[in-house]
N, C-alpha and C positions, 0 to 999 in steps of 0.2 A: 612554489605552488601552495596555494592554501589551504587547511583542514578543513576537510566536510564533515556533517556530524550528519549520520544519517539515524533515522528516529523507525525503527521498526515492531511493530505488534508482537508478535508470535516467534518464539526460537525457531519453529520452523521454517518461518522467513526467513531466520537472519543465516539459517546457512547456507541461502545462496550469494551470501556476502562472504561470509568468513566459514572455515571450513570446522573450526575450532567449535563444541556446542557452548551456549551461551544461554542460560537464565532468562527468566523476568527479574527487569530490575538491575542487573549486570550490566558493565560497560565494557568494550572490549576494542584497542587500538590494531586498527589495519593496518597490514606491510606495506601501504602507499603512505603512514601518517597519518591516516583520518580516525574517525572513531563512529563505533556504532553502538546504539544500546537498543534493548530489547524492554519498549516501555510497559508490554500489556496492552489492552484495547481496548479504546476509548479516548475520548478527546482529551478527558482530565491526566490520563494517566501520562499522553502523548505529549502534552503541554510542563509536565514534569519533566519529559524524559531531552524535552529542547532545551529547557531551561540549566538541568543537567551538562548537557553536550557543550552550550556555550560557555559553562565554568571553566572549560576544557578549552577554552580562547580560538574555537575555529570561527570557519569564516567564510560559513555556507551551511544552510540546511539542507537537507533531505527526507523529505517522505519516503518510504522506502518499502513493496512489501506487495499483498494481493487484496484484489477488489471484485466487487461484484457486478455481474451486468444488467443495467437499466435496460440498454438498448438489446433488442432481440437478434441483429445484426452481427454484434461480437460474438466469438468462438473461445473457447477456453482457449488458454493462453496469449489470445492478443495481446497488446501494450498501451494501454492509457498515457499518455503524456498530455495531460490535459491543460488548455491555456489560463483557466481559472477554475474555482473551487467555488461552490455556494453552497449556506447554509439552512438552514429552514425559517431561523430569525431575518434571512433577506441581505445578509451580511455578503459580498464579495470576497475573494481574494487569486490574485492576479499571483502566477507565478515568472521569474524572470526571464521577459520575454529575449534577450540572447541567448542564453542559456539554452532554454527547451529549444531556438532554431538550430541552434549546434549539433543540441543532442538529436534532433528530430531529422535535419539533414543524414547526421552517420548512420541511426539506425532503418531510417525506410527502403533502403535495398536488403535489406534481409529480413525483417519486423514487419508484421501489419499491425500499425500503429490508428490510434485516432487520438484527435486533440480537443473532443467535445469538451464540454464541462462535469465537475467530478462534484456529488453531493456528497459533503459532508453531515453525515448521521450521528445521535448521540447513542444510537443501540444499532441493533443487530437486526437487518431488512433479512426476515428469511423468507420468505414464500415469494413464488412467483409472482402472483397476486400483488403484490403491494408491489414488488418493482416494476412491472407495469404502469399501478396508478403513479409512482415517482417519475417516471421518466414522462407520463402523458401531463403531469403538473407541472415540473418545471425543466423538461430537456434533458435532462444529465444522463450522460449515456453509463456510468458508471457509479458507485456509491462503497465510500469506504468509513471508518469512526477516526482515523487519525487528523488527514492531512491539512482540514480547516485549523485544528490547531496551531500543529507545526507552521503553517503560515502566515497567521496572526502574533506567533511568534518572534519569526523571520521579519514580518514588517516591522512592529513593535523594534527590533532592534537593530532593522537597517539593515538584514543580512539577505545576500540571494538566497533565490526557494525555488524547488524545483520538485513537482511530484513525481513518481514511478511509477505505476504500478497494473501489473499484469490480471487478466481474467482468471479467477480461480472458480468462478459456479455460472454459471450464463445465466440469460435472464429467465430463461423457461424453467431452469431448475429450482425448488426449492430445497430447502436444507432440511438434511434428515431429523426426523423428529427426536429419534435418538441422539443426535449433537448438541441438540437447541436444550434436552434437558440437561444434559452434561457436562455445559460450559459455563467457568463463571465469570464473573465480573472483569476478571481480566484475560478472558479467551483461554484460560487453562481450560483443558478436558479430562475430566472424571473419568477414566477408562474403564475402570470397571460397572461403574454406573450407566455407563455407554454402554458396554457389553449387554447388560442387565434387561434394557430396555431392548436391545434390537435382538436377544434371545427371543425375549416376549412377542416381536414384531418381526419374525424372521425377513418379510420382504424388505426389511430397511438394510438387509447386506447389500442389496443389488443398490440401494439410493448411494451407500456409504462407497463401496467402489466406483462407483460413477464420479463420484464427491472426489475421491483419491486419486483417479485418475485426471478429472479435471486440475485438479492441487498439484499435479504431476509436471501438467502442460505448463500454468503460471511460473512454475518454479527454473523450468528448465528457458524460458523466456527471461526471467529475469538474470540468470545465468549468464544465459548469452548477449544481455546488455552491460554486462560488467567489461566481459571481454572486448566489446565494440568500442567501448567507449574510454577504457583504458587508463591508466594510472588516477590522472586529474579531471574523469568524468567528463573531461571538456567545459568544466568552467572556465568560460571567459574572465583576462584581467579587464580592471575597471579600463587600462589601456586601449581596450582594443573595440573599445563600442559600447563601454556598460554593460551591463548584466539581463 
């Protein structure tokens, strides 16, 4: 079986992979063999953290983690498995297409899944508002800062790529203004800076629970894609059809 290197934003993503807490910047090997790391958010930081993983001689990427929804249709928690990624420069990227039918076969009796297209953003879509104008421009039913990297990656070195990733804010929600001041550059959050402002803006408790609860749905989806999908994520060998 071959090591996947999955590439995840946020430690609080990555403990629906590994149980262990886990840094920015940390790598941590999974009891299947694989490895995950925890690169921060954003494409620069994402394309570090692949570039990282293949030092580590796997042999498969992974996107890995939560997204937000373009499309007004998805529900917190749904499952993006999407067939390609586009960026704002007009760039493609196709992830492999045996793979995502594998994975997309196992999980649709349990998952509501979709396979639209996934924007790749260089920042942080908060407001309803603009993911609207996203998804009426170019389609993409969802919009995350990692995956176009990690993919760009993946092709660049001939590796399968496969994104993941679950609904964590729908598209009518926007993100609380107390977050958007709070977080920096690599999706850390200033908690007491958080606090500070949503003191001052008491109604932003109820956006932040909403926000939490949403975070809740994704996470426990992604959960149960671990389980579904089982040891070797159902990567295909080159044997048996390509990737």
């Amino acid at each position: 079986m071959k090591s996947i290197g999955f590439v995840v934003a946020l430690p609080a993503e990555a403990r629906t992979l590994a149980r262990q807490r886990i840094g920015f910047g940390c790598q941590l090997e999974l009891p299947q063999g694989h490895w995950l790391m925890v690169s921060g958010a954003g494409p620069h930081n994402a394309r570090i953290a692949a570039f990282r993983l293949i030092e580590r001689k796997i042999g498969a990427l992974v996107s890995w983690g939560c997204a937000a929804a373009l499309d007004h249709s998805l529900n917190a928690g749904d499952l993006v498995l999407p067939e390609r990624i586009v960026t704002p420069d007009g760039t493609g990227h196709a992830v492999s297409p045996g793979w995502r039918e594998r994975a997309h076969h196992a999980l649709k009796p349990t998952l509501r899944i979709t396979s639209g297209p996934l924007w790749g953003s260089p920042e942080i879509v908060a407001s309803s508002a603009e993911k609207q104008m996203l998804h009426s421009a170019n389609g993409a039913v969802a919009v995350d800062m990692e995956s176009a990297a990690v993919a760009s990656v993946a092709e660049a070195r001939g590796l399968p790529f496969l994104a993941v990733r679950a609904i964590a804010d729908p598209a009518c929600m926007s993100l609380p203004r107390s977050v958007t001041v709070a977080v920096d550059e690599r999706g850390d959050v200033n908690l007491p800076k958080l606090l500070r402002h949503a003191l001052s803006h008491p109604a932003e408790f109820v956006a932040l629970a909403r926000l939490g609860k949403a975070f809740n749905a994704a996470a426990n989806t992604l959960r149960r894609t671990v389980h579904l999908l089982g040891s070797d994520f159902l990567l295909p060998p080159p044997a048996a059809g390509g990737y």
